[in-house]
C-alpha positions in Angstrom: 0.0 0.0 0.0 2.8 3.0 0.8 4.9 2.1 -2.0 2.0 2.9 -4.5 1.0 6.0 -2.6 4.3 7.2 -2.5 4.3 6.4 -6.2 1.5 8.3 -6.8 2.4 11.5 -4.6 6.3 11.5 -6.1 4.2 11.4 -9.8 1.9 14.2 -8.8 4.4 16.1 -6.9 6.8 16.2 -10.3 3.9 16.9 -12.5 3.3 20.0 -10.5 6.9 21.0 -10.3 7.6 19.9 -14.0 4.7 22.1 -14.9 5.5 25.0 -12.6 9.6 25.2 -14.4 8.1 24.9 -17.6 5.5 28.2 -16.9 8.6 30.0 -15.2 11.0 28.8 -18.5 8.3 30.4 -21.4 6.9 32.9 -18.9 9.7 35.8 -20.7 8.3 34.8 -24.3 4.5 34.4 -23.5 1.8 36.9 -23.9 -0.5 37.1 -21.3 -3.2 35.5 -22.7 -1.1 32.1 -23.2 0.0 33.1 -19.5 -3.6 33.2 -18.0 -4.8 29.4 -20.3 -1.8 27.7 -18.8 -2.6 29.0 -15.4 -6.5 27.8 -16.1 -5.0 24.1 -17.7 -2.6 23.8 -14.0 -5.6 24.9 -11.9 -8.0 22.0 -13.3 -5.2 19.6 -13.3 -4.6 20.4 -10.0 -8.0 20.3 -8.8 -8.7 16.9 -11.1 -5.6 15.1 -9.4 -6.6 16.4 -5.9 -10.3 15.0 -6.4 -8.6 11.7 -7.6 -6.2 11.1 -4.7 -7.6 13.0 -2.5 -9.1 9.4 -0.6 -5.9 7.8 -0.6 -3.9 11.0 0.8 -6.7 11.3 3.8 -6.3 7.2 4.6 -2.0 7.2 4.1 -2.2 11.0 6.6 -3.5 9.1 9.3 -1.1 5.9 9.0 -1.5 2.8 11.4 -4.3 4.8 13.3 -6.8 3.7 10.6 -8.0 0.6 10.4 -10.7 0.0 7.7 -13.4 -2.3 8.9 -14.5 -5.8 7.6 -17.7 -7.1 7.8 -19.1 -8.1 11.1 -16.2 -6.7 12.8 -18.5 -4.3 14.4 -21.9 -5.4 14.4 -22.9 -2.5 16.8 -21.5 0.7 14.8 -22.5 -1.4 11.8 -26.6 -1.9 12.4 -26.6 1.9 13.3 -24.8 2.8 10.0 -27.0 0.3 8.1 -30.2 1.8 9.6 -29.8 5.3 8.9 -29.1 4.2 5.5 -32.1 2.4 4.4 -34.1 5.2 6.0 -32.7 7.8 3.2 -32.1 5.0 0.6 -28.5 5.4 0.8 -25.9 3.1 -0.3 -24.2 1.8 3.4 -20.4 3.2 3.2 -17.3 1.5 3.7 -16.2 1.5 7.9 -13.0 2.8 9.5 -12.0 2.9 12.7 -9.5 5.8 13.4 -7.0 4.5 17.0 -7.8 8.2 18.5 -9.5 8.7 21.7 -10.3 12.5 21.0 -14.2 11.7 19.7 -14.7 12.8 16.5 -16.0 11.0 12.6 -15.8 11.8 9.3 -16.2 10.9 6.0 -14.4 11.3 2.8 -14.4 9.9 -1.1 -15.3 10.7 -4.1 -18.8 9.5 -5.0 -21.7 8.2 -3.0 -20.4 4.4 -4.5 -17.2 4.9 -3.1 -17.3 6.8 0.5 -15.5 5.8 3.4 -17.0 6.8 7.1 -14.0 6.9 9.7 -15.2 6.8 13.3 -13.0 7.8 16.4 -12.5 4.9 19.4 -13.3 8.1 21.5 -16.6 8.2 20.2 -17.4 5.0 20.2 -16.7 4.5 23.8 -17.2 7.7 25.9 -20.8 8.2 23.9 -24.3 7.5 24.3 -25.7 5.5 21.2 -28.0 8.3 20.8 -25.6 10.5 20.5 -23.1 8.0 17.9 -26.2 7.8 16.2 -26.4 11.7 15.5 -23.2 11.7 14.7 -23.4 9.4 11.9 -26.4 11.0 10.8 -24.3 14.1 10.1 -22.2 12.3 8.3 -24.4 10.6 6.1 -25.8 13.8 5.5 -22.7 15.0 3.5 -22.2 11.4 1.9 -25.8 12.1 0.6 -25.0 16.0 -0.6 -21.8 14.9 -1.9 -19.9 17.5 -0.2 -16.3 16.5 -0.9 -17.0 16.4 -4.5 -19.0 20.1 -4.5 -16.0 21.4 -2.1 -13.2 20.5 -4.0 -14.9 21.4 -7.3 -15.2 24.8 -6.1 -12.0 25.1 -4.5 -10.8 25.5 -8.2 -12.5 29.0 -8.4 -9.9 30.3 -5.4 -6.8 28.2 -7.0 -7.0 29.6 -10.4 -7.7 32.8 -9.5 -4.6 32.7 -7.0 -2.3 31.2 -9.7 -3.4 34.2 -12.5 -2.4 36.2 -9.9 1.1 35.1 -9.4 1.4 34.9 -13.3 0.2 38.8 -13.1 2.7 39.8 -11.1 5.2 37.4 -11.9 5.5 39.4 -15.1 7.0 42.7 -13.5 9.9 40.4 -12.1 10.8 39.0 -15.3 10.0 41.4 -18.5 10.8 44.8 -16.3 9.7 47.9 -17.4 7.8 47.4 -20.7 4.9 50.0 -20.7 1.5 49.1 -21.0 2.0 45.0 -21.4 3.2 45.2 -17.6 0.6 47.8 -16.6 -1.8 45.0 -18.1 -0.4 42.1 -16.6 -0.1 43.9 -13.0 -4.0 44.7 -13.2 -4.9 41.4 -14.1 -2.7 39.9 -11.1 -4.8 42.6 -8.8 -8.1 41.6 -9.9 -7.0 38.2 -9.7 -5.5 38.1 -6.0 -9.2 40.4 -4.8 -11.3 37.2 -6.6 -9.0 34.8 -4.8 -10.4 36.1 -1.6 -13.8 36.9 -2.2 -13.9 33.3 -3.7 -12.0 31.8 -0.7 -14.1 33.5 1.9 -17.2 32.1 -0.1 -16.0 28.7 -0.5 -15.4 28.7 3.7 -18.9 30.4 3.8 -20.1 27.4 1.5 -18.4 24.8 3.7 -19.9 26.5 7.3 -23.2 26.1 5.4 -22.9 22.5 4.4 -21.9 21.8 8.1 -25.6 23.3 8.9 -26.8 21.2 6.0 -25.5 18.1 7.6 -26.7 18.9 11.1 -30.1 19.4 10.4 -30.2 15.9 8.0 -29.1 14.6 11.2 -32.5 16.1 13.2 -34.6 15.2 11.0 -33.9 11.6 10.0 -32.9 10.5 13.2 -36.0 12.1 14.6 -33.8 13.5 17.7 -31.8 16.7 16.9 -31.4 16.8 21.2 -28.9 14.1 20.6 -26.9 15.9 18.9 -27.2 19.2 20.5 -25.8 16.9 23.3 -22.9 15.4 21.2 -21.3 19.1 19.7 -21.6 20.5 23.3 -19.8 16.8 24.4 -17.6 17.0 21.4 -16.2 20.5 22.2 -15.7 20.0 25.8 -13.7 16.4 25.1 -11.6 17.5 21.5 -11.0 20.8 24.0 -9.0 18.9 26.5 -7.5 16.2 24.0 -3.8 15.9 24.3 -3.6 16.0 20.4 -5.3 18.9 18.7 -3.8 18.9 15.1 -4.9 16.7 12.7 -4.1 16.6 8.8 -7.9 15.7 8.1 -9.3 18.1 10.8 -11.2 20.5 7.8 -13.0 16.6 7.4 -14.3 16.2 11.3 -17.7 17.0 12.3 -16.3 19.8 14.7 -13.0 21.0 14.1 -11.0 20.7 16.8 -8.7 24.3 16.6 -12.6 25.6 16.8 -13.1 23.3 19.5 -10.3 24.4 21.8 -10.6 28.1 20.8 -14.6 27.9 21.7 -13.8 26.3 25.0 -10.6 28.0 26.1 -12.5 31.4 25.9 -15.6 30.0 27.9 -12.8 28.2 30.6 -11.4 31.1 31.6 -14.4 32.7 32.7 -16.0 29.3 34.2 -17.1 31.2 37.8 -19.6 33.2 36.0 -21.0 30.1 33.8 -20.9 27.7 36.8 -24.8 28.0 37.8 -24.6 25.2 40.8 -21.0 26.2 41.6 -19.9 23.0 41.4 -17.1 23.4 39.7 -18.2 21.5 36.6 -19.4 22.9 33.5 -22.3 20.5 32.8 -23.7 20.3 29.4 -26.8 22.9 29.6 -24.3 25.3 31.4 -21.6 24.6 28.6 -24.5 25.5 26.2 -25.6 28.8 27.9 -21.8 29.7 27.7 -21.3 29.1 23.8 -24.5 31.5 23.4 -22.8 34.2 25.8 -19.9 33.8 23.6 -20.8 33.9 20.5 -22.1 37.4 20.6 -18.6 38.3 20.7 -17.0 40.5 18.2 -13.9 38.7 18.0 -16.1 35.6 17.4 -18.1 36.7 14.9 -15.1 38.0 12.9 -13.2 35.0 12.9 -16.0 33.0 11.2 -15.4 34.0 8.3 -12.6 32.1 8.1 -13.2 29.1 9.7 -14.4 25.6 7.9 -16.8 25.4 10.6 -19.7 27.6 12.2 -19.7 28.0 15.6 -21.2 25.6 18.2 -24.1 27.4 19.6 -25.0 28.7 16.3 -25.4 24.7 15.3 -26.9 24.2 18.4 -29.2 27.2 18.0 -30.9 25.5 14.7 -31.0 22.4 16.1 -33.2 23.6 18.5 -35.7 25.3 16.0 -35.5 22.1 14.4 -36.3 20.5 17.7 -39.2 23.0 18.2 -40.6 21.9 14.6 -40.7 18.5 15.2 -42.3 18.8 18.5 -45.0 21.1 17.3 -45.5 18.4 13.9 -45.9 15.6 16.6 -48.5 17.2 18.6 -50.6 18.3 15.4 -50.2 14.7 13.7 -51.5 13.0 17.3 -54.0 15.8 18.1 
């Protein structure tokens, strides 16, 4: 297995630096139109041979900690996984279990046929089943809106963008002073490095939203969006304290845990006024009431924009409308 994934990362690794002397070696005798299609031809080969090896980079990241699952290895995580499944007609994924005791799941691949669900032992054993269940719900939710394909498709908008820009200004490095040509290639650099953000900033926007997305699929088809209100407040708290807190597929994880730590460092160093009983415990409604305080923070709000991942409370908040809807359904349907 790693000699053919170090095969395929030394082949895409020289393609991209094969490709990258060969733009710097013509960029002198190019016009910047030829400048700005080779940027848009590395950009989608980029992008192509991300979404192609993008599964086997995630499994070969985490090593000997993953361990894909064979059949009736886990018949517990396994009827969950199969139920929630057949309930939205989707194809059961492949299992992994990730050796990590920091809770946490996630799925990756690059169709619905082909998706992997990895599952943290920390989940598995310091959870309720409710709450596993809710968990996996969320992530089936993205298996069935194909985020990783829509995600990485659109991260091409931001790469190309960010590559004409470098070719833009590129050019005043290496054909100096040459009047209007450079004036042209400069401006097209500068719109292209202000799209690069806008589009970036979007594409972070588009992941928060999908996150939201995922959560409410969650609500509604396990019927219980409590449980998971319970698990993000559980998951922040326990990711929070984790020895570990880097991760090379932590943009993947249902909560992020650089969010997670941020969210609950801010709320632990003001725990005397959140600690209702005063018993010095944060339990989970009183960690809820602080992620609300918190999040109408300035500083909060303002570094959302450039996170993968919304905020806790402000999941939690729409889990509880959703909660509130299917409360109000139940008592119409039975009254």
């Amino acid at each position: 297995m790693w000699s053919s994934v170090a095969l395929t990362l030394a082949f895409f690794a020289a393609f991209a630096f094969g490709l990258g002397l060969i733009i710097s070696y013509f960029v002198t005798y190019l016009r910047l139109t030829d400048l700005i299609v080779i940027a848009v031809i590395f950009s989608l080969a980029f992008i192509f041979f991300e979404y192609m090896l993008g599964p086997t980079i995630v499994r070969a990241s985490l090593g000997r900690k993953f361990r894909p699952l064979g059949r009736g290895e886990n018949p517990w995580l396994e009827g969950i996984v199969a139920d929630l499944s057949s309930r939205i007609g989707l194809k059961q994924p492949s299992l992994a279990i990730v050796q990590d005791q920091s809770p946490n799941a996630f799925v990756f691949g690059r169709t619905q046929n082909d998706s992997t669900l990895a599952v943290h032992t920390g989940l598995l054993s310091n959870f309720r089943e409710d709450e596993v269940r809710a968990v996996i719900g969320h992530e089936l939710g993205h298996i069935a809106h194909r985020d990783y394909a829509v995600v990485t498709m659109l991260a091409a908008i931001p790469t190309l963008a960010y590559l004409i820009a470098r070719v833009g200004f590129g050019a005043l490095r290496t054909r100096g002073n040459k009047g209007s040509w450079v004036a042209l290639a400069v401006a097209a650099g500068a719109f292209s490095l202000l799209i690069y953000i806008v589009t970036q900033l979007l594409v972070l926007g588009l992941s928060r939203l999908r996150e939201h997305y995922a959560d409410a699929f969650s609500a509604y088809v396990t019927r219980s969006p409590r449980s998971l209100i319970s698990a993000l407040a559980k998951l922040s708290y326990s990711i929070s304290v984790a020895p570990k807190q880097d991760s090379p597929v932590s943009t993947l994880y249902i909560l992020n845990p650089a969010v997670a730590k941020k969210e609950v460092r801010e709320i632990m160093e003001k725990k005397d006024r959140y600690d209702l009983d005063r018993d010095g415990f944060l339990d989970e409604r009183e960690l809820e009431l602080a992620m609300e305080e918190e999040s109408k923070s300035f500083f909060v709000k303002a570094a959302e924009f450039y996170s993968t991942h919304p905020p806790t409370f402000k999941r939690i908040l729409m889990l509880r409308q959703i909660e509130e809807e299917i409360q109000s359904s139940t008592l119409e349907s039975e009254g």
